[in-house]
N, C-alpha and C positions, 0 to 999 in steps of 0.2 A: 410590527417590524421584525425583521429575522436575524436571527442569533449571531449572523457572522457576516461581514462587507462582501465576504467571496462567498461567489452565489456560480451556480453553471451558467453560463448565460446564453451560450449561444451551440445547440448539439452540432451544428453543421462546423465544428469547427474544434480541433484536439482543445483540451484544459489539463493543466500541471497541478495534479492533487498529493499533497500531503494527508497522512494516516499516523496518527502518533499515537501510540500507548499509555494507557491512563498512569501516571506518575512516573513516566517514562521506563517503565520496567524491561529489562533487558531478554521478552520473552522470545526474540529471533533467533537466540544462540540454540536453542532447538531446532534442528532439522525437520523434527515431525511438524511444530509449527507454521514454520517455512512451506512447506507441502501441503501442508491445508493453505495458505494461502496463495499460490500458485495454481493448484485445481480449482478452486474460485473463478480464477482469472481466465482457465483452460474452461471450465464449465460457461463462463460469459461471452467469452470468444465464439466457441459455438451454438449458443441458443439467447443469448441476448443482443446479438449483433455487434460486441466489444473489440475495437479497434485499439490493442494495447501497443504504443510506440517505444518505448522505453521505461524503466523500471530500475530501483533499486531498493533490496527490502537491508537495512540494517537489524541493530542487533534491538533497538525502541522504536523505531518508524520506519517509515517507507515512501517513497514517490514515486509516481508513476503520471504516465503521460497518456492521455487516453481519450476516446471518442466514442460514441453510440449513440443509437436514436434518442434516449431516455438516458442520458450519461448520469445523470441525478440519482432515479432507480439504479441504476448499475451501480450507484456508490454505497446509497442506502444498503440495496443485498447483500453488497460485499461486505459491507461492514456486521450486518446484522449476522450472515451466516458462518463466517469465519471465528465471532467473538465465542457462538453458541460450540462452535467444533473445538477452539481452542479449549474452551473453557470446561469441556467434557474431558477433553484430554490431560489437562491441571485435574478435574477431579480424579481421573480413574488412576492419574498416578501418582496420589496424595500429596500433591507440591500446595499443601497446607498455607503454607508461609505467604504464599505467591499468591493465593488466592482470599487472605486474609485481608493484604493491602489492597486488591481491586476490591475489595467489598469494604472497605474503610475508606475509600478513594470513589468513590459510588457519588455521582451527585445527589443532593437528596430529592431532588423532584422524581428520578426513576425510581419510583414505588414500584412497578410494575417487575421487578430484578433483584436479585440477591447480590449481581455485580455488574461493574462496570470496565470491562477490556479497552474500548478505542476512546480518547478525550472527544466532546464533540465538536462537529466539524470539521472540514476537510481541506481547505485552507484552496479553495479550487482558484488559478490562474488562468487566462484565454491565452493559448497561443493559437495568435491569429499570421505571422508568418513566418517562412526557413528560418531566416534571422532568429527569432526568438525561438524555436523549434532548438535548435544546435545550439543556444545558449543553454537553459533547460535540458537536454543532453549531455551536455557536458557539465553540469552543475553537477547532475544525478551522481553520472559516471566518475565524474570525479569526488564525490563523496568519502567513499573508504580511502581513496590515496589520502587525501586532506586528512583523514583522523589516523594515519599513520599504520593504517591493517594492510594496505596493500603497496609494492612501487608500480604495477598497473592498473587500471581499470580492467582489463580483462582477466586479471587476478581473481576479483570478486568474486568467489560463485553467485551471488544470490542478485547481480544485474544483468543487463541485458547488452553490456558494454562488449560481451563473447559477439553477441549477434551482428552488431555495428563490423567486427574484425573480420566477418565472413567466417566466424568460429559458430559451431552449434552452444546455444544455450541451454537454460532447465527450460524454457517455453519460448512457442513462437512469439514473435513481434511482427509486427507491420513497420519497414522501413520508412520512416519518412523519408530520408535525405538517399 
């Protein structure tokens, strides 16, 4: 039996994945961060087939709306390559502290690592039509107004709410609507 009820189920068809950081550590308030994960997403886009529709990364998680052949792989990578790049990037610039609590915060079966950056699983939802497409949209997008960081969506830097407005974003999207 598999770890989590939300499972990709179906690639021909976007899924609304949550990524949240292991004891919710506040590591998006880094820009550098942020940009390792965005070139992920830029790297998937163009050589894994990644149809990214909408997106918001806060300052402990992120969601994102997304489709590809293999959307499962494309989550695993993302996750496996982003923890390794962040997690180089806490060491080289001795954020000690930060990297104390992911390795105190380590499940204990990952023997195989000194830490652990993203909790597991990724909390994947089907959207299967506009309707729910534009609910999920606007959940994402409305995220930072709800926690009182922005009075727009297109405020955010770090969503894809710029894109929706006919404003350039940090990365392309595939419009659904």
């Amino acid at each position: 039996m598999g770890r989590s009820r939300y499972v990709i189920t179906d690639t021909a068809q976007p899924h609304f994945l949550t990524c949240t950081v292991m004891e919710w550590l506040p590591l998006f308030n880094r820009p550098a961060l942020v940009d390792i994960l965005l070139d992920c997403w830029r790297h998937q886009q163009a050589n894994q087939g990644l149809r990214l529709y909408g997106y918001v990364v806060l300052e402990n998680h992120l969601h994102y709306l997304a489709q590809a052949p293999d959307l499962a792989k494309c989550v695993s990578s993302f996750k496996s390559y982003t923890a390794r790049q962040m997690l180089d990037h806490l060491e080289q610039r001795g954020a000690d502290s930060t990297l104390q609590r992911l390795s105190f915060a380590k499940r204990a079966h990952k023997q195989d690592r000194e830490y652990q950056l993203w909790q597991e699983g990724n909390h994947a939802e089907l959207v299967c039509t506009a309707e729910v497409m534009r609910q999920k949209l606007d959940y994402i997008h409305l995220n930072p107004v709800r926690r009182g960081y922005v009075d727009l969506p297109e405020h955010w830097r770090y969503s894809s709410a710029r894109n929706y407005q006919g404003q350039p974003g940090l990365i392309e999207i595939d419009h659904w609507l």
